[in-house]
ZAVEXTI-723865 format. One record per residue: y, z, x of N, C-alpha, C in turn; residue number from 1. Coordinates in nm, 3 decimals. Layout:
<kelos>
KELO, Y, Z, X, Y, Z, X, Y, Z, X, NUM
...
</kelos>
This chain:
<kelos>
KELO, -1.255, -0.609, 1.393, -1.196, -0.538, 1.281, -1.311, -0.489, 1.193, 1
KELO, -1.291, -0.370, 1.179, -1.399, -0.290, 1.083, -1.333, -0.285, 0.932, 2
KELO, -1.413, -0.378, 0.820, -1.347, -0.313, 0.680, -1.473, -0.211, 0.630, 3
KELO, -1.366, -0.126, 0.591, -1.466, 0.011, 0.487, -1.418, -0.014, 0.356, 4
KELO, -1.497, -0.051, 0.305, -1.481, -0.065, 0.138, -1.428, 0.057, 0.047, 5
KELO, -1.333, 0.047, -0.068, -1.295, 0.153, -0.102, -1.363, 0.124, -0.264, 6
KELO, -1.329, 0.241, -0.336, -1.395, 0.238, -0.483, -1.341, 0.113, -0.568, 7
KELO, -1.231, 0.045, -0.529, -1.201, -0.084, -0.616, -1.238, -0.155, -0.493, 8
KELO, -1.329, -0.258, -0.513, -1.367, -0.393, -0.388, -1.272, -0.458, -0.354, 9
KELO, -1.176, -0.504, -0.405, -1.038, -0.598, -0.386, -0.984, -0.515, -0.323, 10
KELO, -0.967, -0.410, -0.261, -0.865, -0.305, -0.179, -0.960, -0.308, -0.085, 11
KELO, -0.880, -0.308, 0.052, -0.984, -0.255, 0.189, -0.926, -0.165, 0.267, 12
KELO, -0.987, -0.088, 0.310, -0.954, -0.030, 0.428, -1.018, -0.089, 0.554, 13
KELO, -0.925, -0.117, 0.636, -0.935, -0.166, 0.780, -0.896, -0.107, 0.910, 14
KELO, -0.977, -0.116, 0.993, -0.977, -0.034, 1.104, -0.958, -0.144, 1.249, 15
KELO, -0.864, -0.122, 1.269, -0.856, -0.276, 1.439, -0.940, -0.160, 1.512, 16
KELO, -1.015, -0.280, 1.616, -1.061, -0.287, 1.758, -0.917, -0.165, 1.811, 17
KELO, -0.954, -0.096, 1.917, -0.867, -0.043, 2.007, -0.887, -0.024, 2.113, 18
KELO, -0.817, -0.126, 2.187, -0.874, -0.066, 2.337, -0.768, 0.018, 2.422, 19
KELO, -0.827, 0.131, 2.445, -0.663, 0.202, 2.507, -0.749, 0.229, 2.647, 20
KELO, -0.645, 0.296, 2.715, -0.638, 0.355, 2.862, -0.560, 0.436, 2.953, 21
KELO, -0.556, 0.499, 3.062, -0.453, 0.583, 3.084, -0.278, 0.526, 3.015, 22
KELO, -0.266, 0.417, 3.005, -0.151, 0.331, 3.015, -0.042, 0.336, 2.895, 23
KELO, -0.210, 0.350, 2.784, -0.195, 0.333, 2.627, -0.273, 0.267, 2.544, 24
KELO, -0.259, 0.203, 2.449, -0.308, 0.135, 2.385, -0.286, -0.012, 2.335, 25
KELO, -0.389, -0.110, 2.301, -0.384, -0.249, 2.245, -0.436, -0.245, 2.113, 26
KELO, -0.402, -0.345, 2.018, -0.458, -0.314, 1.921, -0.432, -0.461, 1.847, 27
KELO, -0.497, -0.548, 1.757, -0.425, -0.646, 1.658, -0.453, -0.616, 1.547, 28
KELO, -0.297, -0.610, 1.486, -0.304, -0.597, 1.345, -0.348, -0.682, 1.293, 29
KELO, -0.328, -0.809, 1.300, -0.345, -0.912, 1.245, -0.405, -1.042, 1.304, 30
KELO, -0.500, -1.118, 1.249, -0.561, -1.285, 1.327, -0.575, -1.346, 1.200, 31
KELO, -0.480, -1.428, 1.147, -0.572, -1.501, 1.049, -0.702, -1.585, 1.070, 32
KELO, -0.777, -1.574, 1.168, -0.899, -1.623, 1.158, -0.988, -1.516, 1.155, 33
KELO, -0.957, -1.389, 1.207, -1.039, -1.312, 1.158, -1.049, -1.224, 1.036, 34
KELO, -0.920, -1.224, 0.997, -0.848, -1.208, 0.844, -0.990, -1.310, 0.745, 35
KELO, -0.989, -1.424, 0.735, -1.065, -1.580, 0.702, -1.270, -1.480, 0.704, 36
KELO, -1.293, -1.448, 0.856, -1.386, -1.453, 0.860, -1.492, -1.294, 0.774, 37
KELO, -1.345, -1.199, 0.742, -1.402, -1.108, 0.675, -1.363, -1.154, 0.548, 38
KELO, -1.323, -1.271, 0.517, -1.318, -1.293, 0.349, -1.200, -1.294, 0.307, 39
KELO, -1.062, -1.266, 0.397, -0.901, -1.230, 0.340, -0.848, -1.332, 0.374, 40
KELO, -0.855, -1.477, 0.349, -0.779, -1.574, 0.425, -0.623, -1.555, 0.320, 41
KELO, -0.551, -1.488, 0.405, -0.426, -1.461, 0.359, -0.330, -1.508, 0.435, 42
KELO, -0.200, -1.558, 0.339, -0.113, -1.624, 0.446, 0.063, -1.501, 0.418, 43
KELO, 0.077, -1.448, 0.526, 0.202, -1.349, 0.491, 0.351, -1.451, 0.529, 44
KELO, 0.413, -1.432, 0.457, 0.552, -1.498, 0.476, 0.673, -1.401, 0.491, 45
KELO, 0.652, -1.285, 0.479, 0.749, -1.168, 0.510, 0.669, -1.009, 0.589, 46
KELO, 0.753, -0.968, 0.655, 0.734, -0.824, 0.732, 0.830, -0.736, 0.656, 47
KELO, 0.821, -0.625, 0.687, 0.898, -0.534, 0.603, 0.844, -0.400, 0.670, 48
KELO, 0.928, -0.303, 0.703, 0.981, -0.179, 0.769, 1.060, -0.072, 0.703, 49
KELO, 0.993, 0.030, 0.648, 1.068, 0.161, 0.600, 1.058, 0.260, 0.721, 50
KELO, 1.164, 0.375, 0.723, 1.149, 0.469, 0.779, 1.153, 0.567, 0.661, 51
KELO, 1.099, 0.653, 0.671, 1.115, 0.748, 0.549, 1.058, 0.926, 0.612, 52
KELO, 1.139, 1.009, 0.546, 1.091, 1.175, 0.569, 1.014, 1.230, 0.487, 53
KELO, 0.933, 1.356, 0.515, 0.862, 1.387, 0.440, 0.894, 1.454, 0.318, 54
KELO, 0.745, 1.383, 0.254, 0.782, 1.375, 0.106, 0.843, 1.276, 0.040, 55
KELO, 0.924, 1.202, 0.114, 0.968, 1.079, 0.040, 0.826, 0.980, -0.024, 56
KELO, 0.832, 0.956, -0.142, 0.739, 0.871, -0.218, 0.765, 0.820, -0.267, 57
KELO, 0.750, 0.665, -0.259, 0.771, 0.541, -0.281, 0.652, 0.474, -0.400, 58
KELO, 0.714, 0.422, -0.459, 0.690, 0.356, -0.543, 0.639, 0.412, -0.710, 59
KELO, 0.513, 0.357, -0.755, 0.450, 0.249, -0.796, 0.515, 0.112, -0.803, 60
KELO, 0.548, 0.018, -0.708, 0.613, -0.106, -0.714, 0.492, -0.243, -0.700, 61
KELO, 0.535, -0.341, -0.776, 0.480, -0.466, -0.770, 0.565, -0.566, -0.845, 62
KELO, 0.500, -0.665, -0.803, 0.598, -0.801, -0.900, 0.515, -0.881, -0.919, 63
KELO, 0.625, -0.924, -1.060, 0.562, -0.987, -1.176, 0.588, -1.120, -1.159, 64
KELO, 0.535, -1.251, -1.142, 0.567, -1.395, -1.177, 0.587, -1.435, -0.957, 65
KELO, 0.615, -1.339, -0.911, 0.621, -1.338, -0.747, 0.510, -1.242, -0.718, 66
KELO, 0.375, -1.207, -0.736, 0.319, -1.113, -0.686, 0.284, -1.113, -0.531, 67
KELO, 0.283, -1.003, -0.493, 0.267, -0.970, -0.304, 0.123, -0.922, -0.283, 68
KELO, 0.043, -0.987, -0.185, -0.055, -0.895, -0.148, 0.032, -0.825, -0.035, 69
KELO, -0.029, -0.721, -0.001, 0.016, -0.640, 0.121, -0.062, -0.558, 0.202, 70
KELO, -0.042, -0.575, 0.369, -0.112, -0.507, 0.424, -0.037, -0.394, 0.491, 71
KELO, -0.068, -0.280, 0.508, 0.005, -0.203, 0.502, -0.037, -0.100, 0.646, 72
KELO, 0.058, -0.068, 0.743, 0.016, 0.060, 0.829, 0.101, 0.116, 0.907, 73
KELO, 0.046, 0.271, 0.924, 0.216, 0.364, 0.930, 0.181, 0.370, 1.082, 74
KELO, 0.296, 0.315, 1.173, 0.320, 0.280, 1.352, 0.348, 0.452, 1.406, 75
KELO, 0.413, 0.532, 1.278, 0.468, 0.632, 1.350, 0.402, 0.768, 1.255, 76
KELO, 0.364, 0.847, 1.274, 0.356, 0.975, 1.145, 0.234, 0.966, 1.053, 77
KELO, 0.222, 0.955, 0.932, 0.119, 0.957, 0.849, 0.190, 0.967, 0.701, 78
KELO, 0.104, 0.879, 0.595, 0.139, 0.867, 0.469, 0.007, 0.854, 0.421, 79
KELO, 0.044, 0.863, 0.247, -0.114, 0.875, 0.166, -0.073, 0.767, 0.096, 80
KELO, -0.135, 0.632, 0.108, -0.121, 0.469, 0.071, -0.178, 0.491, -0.082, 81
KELO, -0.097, 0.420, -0.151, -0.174, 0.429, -0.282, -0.181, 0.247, -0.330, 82
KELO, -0.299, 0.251, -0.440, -0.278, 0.126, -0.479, -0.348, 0.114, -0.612, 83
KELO, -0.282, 0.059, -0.715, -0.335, 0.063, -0.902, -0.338, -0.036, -0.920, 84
KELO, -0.467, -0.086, -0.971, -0.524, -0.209, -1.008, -0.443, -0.189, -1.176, 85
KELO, -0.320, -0.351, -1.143, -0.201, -0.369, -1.273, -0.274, -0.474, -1.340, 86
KELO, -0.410, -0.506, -1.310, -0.444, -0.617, -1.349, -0.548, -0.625, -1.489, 87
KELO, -0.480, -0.616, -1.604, -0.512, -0.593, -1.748, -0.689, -0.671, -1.761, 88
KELO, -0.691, -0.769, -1.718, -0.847, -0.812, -1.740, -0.935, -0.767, -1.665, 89
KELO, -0.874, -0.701, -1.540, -1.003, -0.616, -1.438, -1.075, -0.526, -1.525, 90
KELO, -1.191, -0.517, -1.478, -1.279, -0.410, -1.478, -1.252, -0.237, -1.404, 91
KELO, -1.144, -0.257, -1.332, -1.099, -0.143, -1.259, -0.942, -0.119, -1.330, 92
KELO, -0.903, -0.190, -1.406, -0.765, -0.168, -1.427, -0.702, -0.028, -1.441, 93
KELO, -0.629, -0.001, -1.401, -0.573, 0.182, -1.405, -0.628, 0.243, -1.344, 94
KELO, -0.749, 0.216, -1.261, -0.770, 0.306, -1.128, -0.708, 0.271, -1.002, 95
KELO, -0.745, 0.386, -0.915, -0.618, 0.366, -0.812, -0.736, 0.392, -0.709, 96
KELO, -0.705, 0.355, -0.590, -0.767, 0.440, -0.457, -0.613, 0.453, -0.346, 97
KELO, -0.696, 0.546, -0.267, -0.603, 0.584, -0.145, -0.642, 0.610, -0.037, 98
KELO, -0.554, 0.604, 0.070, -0.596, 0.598, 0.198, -0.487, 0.717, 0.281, 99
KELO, -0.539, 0.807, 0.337, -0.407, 0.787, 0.490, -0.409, 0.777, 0.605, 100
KELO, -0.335, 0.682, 0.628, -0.270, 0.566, 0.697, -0.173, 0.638, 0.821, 101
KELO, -0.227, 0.658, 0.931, -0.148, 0.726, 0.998, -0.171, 0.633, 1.167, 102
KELO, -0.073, 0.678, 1.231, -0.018, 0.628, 1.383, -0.166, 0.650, 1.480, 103
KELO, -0.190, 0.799, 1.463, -0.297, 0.825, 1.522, -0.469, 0.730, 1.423, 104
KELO, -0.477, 0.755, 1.321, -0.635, 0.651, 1.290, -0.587, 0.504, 1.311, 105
KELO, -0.459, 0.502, 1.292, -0.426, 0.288, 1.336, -0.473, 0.238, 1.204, 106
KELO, -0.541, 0.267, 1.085, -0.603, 0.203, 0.999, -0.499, 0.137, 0.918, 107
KELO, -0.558, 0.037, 0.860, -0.429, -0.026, 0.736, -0.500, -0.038, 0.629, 108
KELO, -0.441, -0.102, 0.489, -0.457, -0.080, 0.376, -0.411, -0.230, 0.344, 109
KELO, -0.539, -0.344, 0.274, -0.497, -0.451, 0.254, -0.502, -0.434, 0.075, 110
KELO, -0.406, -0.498, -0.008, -0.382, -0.441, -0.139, -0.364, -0.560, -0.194, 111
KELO, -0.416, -0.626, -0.230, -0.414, -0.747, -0.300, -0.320, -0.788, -0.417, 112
KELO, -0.273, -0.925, -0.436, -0.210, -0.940, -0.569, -0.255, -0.893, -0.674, 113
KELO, -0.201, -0.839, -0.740, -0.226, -0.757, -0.877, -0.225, -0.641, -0.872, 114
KELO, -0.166, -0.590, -0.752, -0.184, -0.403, -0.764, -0.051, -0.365, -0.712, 115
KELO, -0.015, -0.235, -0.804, 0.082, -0.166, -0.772, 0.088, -0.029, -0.647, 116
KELO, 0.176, -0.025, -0.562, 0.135, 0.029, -0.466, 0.255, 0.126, -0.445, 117
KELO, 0.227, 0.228, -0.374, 0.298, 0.363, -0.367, 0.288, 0.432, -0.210, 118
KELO, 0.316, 0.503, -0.166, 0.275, 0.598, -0.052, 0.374, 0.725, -0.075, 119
KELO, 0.310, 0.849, -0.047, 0.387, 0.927, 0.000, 0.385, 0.995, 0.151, 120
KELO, 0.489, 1.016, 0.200, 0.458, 1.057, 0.350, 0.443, 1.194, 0.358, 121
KELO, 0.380, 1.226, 0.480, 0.256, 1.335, 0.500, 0.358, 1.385, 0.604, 122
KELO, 0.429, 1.321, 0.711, 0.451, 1.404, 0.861, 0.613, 1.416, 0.849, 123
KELO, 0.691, 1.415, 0.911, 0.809, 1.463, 0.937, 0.907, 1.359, 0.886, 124
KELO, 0.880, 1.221, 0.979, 0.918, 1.095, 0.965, 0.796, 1.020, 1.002, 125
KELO, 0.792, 0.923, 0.899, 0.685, 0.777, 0.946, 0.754, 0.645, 0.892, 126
KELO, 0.725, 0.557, 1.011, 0.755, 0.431, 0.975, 0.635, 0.390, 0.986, 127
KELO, 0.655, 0.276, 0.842, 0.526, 0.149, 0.803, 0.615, 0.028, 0.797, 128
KELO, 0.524, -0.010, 0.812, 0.502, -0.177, 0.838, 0.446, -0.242, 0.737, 129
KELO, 0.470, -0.327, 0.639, 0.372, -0.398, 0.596, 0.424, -0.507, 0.604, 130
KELO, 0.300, -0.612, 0.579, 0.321, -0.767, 0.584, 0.301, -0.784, 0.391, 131
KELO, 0.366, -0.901, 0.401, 0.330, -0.963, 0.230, 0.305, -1.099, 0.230, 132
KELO, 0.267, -1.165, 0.083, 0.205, -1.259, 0.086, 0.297, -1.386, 0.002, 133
KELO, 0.409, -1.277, -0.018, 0.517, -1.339, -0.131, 0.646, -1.264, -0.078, 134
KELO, 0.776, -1.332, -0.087, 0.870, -1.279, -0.061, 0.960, -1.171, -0.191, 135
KELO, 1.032, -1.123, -0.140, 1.094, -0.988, -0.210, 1.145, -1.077, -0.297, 136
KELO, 1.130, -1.030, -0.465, 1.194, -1.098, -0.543, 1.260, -1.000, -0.644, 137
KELO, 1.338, -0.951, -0.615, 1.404, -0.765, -0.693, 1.408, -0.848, -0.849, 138
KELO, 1.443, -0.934, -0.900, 1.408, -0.946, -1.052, 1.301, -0.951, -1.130, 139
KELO, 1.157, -0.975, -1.034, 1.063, -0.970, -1.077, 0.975, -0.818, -1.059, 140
KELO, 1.032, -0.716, -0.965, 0.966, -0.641, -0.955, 0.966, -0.508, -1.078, 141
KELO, 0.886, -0.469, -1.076, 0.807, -0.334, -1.124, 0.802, -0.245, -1.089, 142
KELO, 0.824, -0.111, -1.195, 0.753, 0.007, -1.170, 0.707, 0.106, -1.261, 143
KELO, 0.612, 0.142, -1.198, 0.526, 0.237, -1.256, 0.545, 0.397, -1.239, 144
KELO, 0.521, 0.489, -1.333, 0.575, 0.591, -1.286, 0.469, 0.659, -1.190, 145
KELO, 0.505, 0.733, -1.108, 0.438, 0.769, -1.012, 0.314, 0.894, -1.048, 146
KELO, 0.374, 0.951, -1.185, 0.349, 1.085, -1.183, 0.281, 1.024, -1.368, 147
KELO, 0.232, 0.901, -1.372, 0.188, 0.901, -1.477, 0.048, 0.989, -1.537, 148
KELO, 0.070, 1.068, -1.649, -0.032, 1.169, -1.645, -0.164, 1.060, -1.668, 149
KELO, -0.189, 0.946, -1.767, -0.312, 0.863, -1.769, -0.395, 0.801, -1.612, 150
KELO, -0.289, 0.797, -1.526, -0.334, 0.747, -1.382, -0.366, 0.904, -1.335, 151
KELO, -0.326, 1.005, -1.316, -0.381, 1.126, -1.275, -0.378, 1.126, -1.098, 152
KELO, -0.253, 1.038, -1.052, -0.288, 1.043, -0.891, -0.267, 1.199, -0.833, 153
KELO, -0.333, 1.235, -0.752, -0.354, 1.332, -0.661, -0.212, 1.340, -0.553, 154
KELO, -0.133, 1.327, -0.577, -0.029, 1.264, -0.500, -0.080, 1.453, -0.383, 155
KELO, -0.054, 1.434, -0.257, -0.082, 1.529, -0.120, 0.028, 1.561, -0.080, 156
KELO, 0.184, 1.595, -0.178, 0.245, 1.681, -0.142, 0.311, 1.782, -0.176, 157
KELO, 0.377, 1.869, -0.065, 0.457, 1.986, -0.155, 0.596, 2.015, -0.128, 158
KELO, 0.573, 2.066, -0.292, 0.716, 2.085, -0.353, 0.778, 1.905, -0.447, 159
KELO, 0.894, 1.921, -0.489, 0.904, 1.796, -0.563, 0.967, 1.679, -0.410, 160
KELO, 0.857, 1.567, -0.506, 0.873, 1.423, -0.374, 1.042, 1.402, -0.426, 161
KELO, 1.062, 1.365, -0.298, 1.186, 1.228, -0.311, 1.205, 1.116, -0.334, 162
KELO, 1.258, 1.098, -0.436, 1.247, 1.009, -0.500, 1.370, 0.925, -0.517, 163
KELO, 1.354, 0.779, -0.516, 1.491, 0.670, -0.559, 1.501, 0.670, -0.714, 164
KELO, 1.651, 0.639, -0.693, 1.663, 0.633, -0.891, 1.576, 0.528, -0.931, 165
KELO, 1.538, 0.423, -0.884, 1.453, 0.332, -0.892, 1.332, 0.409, -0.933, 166
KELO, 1.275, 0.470, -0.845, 1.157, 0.509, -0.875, 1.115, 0.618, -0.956, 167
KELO, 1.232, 0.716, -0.993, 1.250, 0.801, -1.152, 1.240, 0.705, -1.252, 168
KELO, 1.285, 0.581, -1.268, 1.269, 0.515, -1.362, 1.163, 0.411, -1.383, 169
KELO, 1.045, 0.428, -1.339, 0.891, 0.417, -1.339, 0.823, 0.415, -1.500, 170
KELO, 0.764, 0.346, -1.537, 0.729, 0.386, -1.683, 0.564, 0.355, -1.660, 171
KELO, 0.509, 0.411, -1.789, 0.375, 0.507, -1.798, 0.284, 0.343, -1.763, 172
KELO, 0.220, 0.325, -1.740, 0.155, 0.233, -1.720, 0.091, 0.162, -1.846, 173
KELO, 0.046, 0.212, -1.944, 0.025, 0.227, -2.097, 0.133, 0.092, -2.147, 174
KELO, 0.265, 0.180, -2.077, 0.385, 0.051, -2.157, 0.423, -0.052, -2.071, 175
KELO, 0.353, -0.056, -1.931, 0.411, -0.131, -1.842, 0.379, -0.309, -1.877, 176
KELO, 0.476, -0.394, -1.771, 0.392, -0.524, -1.810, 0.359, -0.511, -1.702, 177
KELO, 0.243, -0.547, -1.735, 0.082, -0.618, -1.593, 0.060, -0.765, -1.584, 178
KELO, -0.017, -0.745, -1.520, -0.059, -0.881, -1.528, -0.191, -0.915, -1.578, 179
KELO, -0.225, -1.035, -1.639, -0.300, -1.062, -1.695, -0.470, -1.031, -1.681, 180
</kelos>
């Protein structure tokens, strides 16, 4: 497993081994010992599966008092992974980095507790996958608005995203609660 460091250090981008052949391809998402030996000894207790069309954009979501790390990668299509450091005493707080995360690069996006995370999809339909580190706790979760002008994300699509009423109701990060 190859990690490429992104502009916040606590976010990685990761690249699996691939060995393919006329046949297809192999690949592991995941070893917790080799998870351990690049520094992520993480333990996931839930999987989780969207299908979504393009333009659909998800999130800024995280939770508060249950926080999730998450690793994240799209099996089918391509999306632009986002992730905002919610974490009020960081040194990076309110910056974001991004990745995309597509079927063809195989790469994933490990996003640590304390960050709020988003994607919008790039291809027709893509399904992702992510693993977490905490289970779904809908009373504790969060959101951020996507389109907050102080975060300034670059969001990579066109025309207006699709959006859940959930995620229209996103607030500025300024007023959000974070975490400590």
């Amino acid at each position: 497993m190859k990690v490429i460091e992104t502009e916040i250090p606590a976010v990685k981008l990761l690249e699996p081994k691939v060995f393919g052949d006329d046949r297809g391809f192999f690949l592991e998402s995941y070893n917790s010992r080799t998870f351990a030996e690049l520094g992520l000894p993480v333990h996931f207790v839930q999987d989780n599966h969207s299908r979504s069309s393009r333009n659909v954009l998800r999130g800024l979501h995280y939770q508060l008092g249950r926080p999730q790390g998450k690793l994240v990668r799209a099996v089918s299509g391509a999306i632009w992974d986002v992730a905002v450091d919610a974490r009020r005493g960081s040194p990076t707080f309110g910056r974001w980095v991004a990745a995309e995360l597509s079927a063809e690069n195989k790469r994933m996006l490990w996003i640590p507790e304390g960050f709020a995370h988003g994607f919008v999809v790039l291809s027709e339909a893509t399904d992702v996958l992510y693993k977490a580190t905490d289970y779904y706790a809908p009373e504790c979760e969060r959101t951020i608005a996507w389109n907050d002008p102080e975060l300034a994300i670059a969001w990579p699509h066109s025309g207006e995203p699709l959006l859940s009423a959930k995620d229209r109701l996103g607030v500025p990060l300024r007023s959000a609660e974070v975490f400590p």
